[in-house]
N, C-alpha and C positions, 0 to 999 in steps of 0.2 A: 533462621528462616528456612523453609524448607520448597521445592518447589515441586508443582504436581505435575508429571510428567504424561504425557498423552501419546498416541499411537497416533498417525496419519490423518485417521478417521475419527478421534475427538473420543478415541475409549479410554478412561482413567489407566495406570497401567503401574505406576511406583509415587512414591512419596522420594524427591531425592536430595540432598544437598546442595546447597551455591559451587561447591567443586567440582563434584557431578557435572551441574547444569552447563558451568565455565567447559566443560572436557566437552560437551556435544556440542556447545557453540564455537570453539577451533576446531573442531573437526567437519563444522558443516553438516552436524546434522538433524539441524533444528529446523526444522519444516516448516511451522508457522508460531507465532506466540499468540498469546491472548493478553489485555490490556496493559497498561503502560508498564515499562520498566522500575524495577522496585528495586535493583541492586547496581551501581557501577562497576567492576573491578578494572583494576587498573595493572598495566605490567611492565617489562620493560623497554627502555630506548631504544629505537631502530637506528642504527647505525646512521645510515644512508640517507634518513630523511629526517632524523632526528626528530619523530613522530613518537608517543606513546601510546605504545597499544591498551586498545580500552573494550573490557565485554560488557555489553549492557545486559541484564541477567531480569528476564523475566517470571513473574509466579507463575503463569501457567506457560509451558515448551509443547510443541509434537513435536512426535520423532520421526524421521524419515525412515521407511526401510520395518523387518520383520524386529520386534522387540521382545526377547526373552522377559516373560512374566508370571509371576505369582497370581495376578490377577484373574485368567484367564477361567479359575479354577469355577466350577457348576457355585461351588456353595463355600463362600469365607470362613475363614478358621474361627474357630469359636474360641474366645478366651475372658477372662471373667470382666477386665476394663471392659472391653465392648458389649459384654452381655449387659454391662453397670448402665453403659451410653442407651445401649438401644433400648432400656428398658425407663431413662430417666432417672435412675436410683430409686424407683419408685416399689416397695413392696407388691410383689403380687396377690398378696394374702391382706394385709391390711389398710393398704394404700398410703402408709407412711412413707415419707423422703428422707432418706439416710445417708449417712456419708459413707465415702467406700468403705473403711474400714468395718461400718454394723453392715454391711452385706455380703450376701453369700450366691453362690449357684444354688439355685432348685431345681431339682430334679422332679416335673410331675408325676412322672412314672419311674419311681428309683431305681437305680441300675443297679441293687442287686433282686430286684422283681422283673429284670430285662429290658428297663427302660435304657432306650440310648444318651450318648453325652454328645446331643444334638442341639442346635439352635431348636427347633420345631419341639423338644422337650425339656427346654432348659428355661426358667424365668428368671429373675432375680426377688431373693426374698430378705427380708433381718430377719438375723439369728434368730428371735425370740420365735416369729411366723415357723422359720425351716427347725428349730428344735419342738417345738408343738407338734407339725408335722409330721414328722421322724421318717420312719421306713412307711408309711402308708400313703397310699392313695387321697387323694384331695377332701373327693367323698367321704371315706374309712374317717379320715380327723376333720368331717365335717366342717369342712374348709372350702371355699369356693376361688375361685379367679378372677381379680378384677378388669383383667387383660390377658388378652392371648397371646401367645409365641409364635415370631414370624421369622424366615430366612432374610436377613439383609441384603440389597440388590450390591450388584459391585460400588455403584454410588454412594450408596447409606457405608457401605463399607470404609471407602477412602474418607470418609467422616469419623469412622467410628474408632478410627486407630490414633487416635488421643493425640495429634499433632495440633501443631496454632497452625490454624487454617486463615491465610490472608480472606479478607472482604470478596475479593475476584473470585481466589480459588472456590470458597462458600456460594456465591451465587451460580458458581459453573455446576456445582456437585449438585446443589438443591435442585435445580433446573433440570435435572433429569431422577429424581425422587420422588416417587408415587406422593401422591397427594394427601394420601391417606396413612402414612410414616410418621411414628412417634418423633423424629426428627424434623420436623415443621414446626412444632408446636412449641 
């Protein structure tokens, strides 16, 4: 289980571990949680009152204080699970549902005709669609797009990196997901 970790102000910010989550709750600096506790841990006997200490480890943490993040970044790293996620595994060329393995990145505008290895030019296609294709233009091989390429928001993002997303976590991340995101559906 993994738990989604927030900034003071409810900005997604890491995907982290029950260890992780256990280290900022002894340290006090877990801000606030969101719905109920999904983990106990347990540790050892206090001396003195012969007490055991116990963290209760929530799915979603903030964190108090400035949080070093990857997230912060204008526009999410593109990598082909996520292009697979945000696109459905859906071909963009023929509208087939394929498993990871018959799909590929496509490149609209091929990088070596100067297209970038961007979200905004990048679909997902099967082999068969992106070798038809080859090095031309959509038009050129008389091919069309059944859907268009869009930048993932930070939200669609913390979705889109292939973890088991609890129930809470999933409705905290949708909840702020354009409405109009392949990810709805």
């Amino acid at each position: 289980m993994d738990v989604l970790q927030l900034d003071v102000s409810g900005r997604p910010q890491a995907w982290i571990n029950v260890r992780e989550a256990a280290t900022l709750y002894a340290s006090d600096a877990v801000a606030w949680t969101l719905g109920p506790a999904v983990l106990a841990l347990r540790g050892g006997i206090q001396r003195s009152s012969g007490r055991q200490s116990r963290i209760e480890v929530h799915a979603i943490v903030a964190v108090r204080g400035a949080v070093p993040s990857r997230a912060w970044r204008n526009t999410p790293a593109l990598s082909n699970p996520k292009l697979f996620l945000r696109d459905r595994q859906i071909c963009a060329y023929c509208g087939g549902h394929f498993s990871l393995d018959d799909l590929t990145r496509e490149h609209i505008v091929p990088t070596s005709r100067g297209g970038a290895d961007s979200w905004m030019n990048c679909i997902t296609a099967c082999k068969a669609c992106n070798g038809r294709k080859g090095n031309r233009m959509p038009e050129e091989a008389r091919m069309s797009l059944l859907y268009l390429p869009y930048v993932p928001s930070l939200h669609e993002d913390m979705i889109l990196r292939g973890r088991r997303i609890l129930s809470d976590q999933m409705e905290f991340l949708l909840a702020s997901v354009p409405r109009n995101s392949r990810l709805h559906g």
